[in-house]
C-alpha positions in Angstrom: 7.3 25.7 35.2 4.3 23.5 34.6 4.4 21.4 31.7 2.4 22.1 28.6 -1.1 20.5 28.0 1.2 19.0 24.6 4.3 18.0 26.6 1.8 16.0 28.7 0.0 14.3 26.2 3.1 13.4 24.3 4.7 11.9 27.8 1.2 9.8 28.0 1.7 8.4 24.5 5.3 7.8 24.7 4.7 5.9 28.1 1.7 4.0 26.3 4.0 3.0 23.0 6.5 2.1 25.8 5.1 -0.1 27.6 3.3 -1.9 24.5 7.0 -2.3 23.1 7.9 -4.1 26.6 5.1 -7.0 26.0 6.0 -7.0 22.6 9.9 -7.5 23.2 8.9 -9.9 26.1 6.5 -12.1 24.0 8.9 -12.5 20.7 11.6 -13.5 23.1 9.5 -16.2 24.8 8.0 -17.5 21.3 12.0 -17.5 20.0 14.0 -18.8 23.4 11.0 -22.2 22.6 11.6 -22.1 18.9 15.3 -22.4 19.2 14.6 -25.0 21.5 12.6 -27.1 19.4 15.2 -26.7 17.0 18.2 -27.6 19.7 15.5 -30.6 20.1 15.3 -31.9 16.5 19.4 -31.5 16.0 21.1 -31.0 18.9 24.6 -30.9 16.8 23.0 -28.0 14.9 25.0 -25.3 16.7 28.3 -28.1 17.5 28.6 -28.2 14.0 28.9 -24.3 14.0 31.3 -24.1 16.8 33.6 -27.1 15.7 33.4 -25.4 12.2 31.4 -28.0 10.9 28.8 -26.6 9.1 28.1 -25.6 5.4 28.0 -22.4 3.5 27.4 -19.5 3.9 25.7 -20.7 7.1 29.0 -21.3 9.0 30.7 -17.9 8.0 27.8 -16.5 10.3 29.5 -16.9 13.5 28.9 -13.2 15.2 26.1 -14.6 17.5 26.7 -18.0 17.9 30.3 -18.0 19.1 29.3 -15.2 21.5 26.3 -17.6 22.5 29.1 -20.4 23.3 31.2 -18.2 25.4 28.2 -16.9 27.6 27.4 -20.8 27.9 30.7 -21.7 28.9 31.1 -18.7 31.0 28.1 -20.0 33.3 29.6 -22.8 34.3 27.2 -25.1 31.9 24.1 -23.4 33.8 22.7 -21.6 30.4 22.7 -24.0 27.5 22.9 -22.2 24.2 19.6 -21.5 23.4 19.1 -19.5 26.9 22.4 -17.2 25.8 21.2 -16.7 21.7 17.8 -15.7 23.4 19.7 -13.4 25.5 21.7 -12.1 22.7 18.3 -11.8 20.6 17.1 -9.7 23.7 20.0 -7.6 23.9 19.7 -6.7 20.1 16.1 -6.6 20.0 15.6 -4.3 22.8 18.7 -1.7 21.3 17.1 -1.9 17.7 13.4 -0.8 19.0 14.7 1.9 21.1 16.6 3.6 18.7 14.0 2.9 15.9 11.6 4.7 17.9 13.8 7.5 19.2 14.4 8.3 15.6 10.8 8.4 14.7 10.6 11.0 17.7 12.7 13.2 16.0 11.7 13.7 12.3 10.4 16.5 11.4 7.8 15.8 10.1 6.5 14.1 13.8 7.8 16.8 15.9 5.5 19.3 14.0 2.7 17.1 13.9 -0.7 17.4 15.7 -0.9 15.0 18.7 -3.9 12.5 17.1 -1.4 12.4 13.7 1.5 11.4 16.4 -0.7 8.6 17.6 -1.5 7.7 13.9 2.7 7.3 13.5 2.9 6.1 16.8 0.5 3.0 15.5 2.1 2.2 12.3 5.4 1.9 13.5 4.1 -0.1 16.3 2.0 -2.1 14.1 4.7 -2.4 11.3 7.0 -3.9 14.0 4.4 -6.7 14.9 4.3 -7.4 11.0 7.9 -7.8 10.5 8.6 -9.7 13.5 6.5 -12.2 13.0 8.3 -12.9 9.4 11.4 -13.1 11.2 10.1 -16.4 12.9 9.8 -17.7 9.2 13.2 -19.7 8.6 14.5 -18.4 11.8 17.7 -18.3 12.5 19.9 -16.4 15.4 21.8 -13.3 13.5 17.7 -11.7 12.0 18.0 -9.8 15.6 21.5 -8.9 15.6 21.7 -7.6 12.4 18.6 -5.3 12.8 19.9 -4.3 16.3 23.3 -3.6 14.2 21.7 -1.7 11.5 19.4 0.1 14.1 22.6 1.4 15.3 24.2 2.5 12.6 21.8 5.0 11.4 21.9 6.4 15.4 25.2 7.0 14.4 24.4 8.5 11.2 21.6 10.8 12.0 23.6 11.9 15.3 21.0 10.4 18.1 23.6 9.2 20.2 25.1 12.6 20.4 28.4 11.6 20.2 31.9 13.4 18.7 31.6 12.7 14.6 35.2 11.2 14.9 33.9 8.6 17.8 30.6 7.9 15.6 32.8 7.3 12.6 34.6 4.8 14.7 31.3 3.1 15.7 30.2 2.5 12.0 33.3 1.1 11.0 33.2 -1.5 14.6 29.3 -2.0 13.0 30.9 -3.1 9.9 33.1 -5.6 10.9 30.7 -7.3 13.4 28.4 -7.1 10.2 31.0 -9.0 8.8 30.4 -11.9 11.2 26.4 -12.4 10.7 25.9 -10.6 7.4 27.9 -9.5 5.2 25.6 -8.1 2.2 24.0 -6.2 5.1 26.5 -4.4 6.0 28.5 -3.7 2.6 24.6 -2.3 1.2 24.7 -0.1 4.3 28.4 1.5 3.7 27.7 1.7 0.4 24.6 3.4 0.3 26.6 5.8 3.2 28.8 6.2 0.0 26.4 7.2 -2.4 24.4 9.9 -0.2 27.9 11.2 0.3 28.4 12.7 -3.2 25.0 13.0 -3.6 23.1 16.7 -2.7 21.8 15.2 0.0 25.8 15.1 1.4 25.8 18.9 2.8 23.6 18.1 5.5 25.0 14.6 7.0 25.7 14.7 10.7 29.4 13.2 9.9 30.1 16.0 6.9 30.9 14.9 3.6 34.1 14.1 3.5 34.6 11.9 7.1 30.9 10.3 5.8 33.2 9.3 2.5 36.5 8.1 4.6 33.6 6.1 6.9 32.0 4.2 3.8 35.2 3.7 2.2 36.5 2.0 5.4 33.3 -0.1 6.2 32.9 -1.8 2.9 36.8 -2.9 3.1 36.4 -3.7 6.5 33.5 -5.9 6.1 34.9 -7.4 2.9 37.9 -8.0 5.0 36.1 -9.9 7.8 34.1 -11.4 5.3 36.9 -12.9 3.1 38.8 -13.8 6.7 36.2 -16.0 8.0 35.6 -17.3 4.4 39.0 -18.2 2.8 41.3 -18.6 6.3 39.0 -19.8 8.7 36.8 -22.4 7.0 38.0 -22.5 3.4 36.8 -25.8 2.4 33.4 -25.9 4.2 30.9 -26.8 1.2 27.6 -24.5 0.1 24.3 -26.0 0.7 22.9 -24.2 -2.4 24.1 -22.7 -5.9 25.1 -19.0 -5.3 22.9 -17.5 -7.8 19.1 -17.9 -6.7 17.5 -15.5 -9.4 16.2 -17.4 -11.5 14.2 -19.9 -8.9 13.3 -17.0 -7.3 11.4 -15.3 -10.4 9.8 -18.9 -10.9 8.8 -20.7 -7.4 5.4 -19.3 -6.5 6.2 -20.0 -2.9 9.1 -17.5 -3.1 7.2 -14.6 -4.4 4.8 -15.2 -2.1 6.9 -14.7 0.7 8.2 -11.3 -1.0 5.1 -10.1 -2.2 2.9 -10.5 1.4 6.0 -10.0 3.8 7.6 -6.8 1.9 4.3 -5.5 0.8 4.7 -2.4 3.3 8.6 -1.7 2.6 7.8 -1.7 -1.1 4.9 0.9 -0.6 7.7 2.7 1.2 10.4 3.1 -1.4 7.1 4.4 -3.4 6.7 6.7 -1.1 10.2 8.2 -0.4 10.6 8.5 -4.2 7.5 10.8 -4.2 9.0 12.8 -0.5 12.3 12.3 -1.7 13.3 16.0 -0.8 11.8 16.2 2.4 13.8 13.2 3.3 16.6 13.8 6.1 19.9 12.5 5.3 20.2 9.4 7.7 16.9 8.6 5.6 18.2 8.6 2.4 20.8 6.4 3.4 18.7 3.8 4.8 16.6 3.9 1.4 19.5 3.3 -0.9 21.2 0.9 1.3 18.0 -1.1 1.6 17.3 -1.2 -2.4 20.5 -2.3 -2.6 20.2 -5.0 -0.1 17.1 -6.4 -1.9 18.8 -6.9 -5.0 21.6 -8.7 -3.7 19.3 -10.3 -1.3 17.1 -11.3 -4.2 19.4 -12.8 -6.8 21.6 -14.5 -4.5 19.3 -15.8 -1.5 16.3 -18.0 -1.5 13.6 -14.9 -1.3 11.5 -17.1 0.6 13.6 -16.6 3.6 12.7 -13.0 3.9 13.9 -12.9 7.4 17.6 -11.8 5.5 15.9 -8.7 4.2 13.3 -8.0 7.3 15.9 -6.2 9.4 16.5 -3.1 6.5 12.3 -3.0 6.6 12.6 -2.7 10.6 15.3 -0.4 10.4 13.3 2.1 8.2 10.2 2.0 10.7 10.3 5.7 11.4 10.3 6.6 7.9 7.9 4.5 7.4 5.3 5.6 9.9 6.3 9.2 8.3 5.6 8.2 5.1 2.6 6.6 5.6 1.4 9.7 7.9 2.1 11.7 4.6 0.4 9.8 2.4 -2.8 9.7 4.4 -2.5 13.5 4.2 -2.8 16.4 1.3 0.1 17.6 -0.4 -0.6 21.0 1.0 -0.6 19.8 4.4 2.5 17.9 4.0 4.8 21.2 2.0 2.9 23.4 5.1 4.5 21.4 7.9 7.7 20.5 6.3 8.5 24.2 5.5 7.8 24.9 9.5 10.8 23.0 10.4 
């Protein structure tokens, strides 16, 4: 059977996004491989420090990339120096993260019923949003920004069922996320279970891909299990390695200009988002809700207890929610009518 005039131009425009994602994964992996460079350049103890244990906190409880980064290194026979294998490892996690970001987006409803010139209209702003963000995450940059959107990226595959795999298995996969979140971020990952938690025993809860109560047991085990990991790494492995700033960061963050800055101009889109969702909210699919709590929560601990002018901690939540956001944004540039019309297709 000969493919639809549709099926064709949606193959045309998924080839097109594809192979503008390729130079884009190619270029930020070129621009970061010679930024950690000049970095290994300036201090080449920087990631000695980290491997000998060295370092300060919370910086050295971070050790999910950089210890894998020393055992790829090591494992070459000392022809990859660590800045080759992090870039590697950024590769690995960048190219996961995009592809499932943009699978999802494939498969909201919302885009599946959609006229083909509104596809290309979501098709741009997630493309266009991912430019945005990525170029933040060269601000302060540091090696776990990639892994922990890759991470994240993959957790809400598991959540909204993309991967197609059992429910018990995908439980499994978000508890494994959780402990490797552990390693590179652990507010990420505790935000994540916990907004898995809340959408549980919310409405929203009848229609999760896991079922209410497994999506439950799954939260519940994350959030010990990255606590664990964290408190592990924290209080057995490097228990007297110093902080290189006051926990609490609230109140130079409501005050430094610099610092809003940074949150106003970098976060301007996510914030329009949350707008947004809270105005869709019921048209929202499960795995989206999720992502939307988890991420609110995520800026509040991000904001009281980091400096907010290194957004690059918050930037993987805003690149996780790309397809929503593209959705969103696709809504808002339409009628209400239209929007209830389509949705009610599904």
């Amino acid at each position: 059977m000969r493919p639809s005039v549709l099926e064709t131009s949606d193959s045309r425009l998924g080839k097109l996004v594809g192979f503008f994602l390729l130079l884009i994964i190619g270029s930020y992996i070129f621009l970061s491989y010679w930024d950690y460079s000049k970095s290994f350049h300036q201090n080449p103890n920087e990631w000695q420090d980290f491997i000998l244990g060295r370092a300060t906190a919370p910086a050295q409880y971070r050790i999910g990339v950089v210890f894998p980064a020393h055992f790829l290194s090591r494992l070459s026979h000392g022809h990859l120096a660590m800045r080759h294998t992090i870039s590697l490892l950024d590769l690995f996690f960048l190219t996961i993260g995009i592809a499932v970001v943009f699978s999802l987006l494939s498969r909201t409803q919302l885009y599946r019923k959609s006229l083909f010139t509104e596809k290309c209209v979501m098709q741009l702003t997630a493309v266009s949003l991912l430019l945005f963000y990525l170029s933040w995450t060269l601000w302060y940059h540091k090696p776990e920004t990639i892994a922990n959107f890759g991470s994240l990226a993959v957790a809400v595959g598991f959540t909204a069922g993309l991967f197609r795999t059992p429910k018990l298995l995908s439980a499994l996969g978000l508890v494994l996320i959780a402990v490797y979140l552990g390693t590179i971020r652990a507010d990420s990952g505790f935000a994540f279970n916990l907004g898995l938690l809340i959408v549980a025993l919310l409405p929203e809860g009848r229609s999760l891909h896991l079922g209410r109560a497994l999506q439950i047991g799954t939260a519940i085990i994350g959030l010990v299990a990255v606590i664990g990991t964290e408190a592990y790494i924290k209080y057995v492995l490097y228990p007297h390695n110093p902080f290189s700033d006051s926990l609490i960061q609230l109140g130079t963050n409501l005050i430094s200009p610099i610092n809003l800055f940074c949150v106003i101009f970098a976060l301007a889109p996510y914030f329009l988002i949350v707008w947004l969702a809270t105005k869709f909210w019921r048209n929202l699919e499960a795995w989206e809700s999720i992502l939307v709590i988890a991420s609110c929560i995520e800026f509040v601990l991000f904001f009281v207890v980091a400096r907010s002018d290194e957004v690059r901690l918050f930037i993987p939540y805003a690149m996780a929610l790309i397809p929503t956001s593209a959705v969103l944004i696709n809504r808002g540039l339409l009628n209400d009518n239209s929007v209830e019309r389509k949705i009610s297709q599904v």
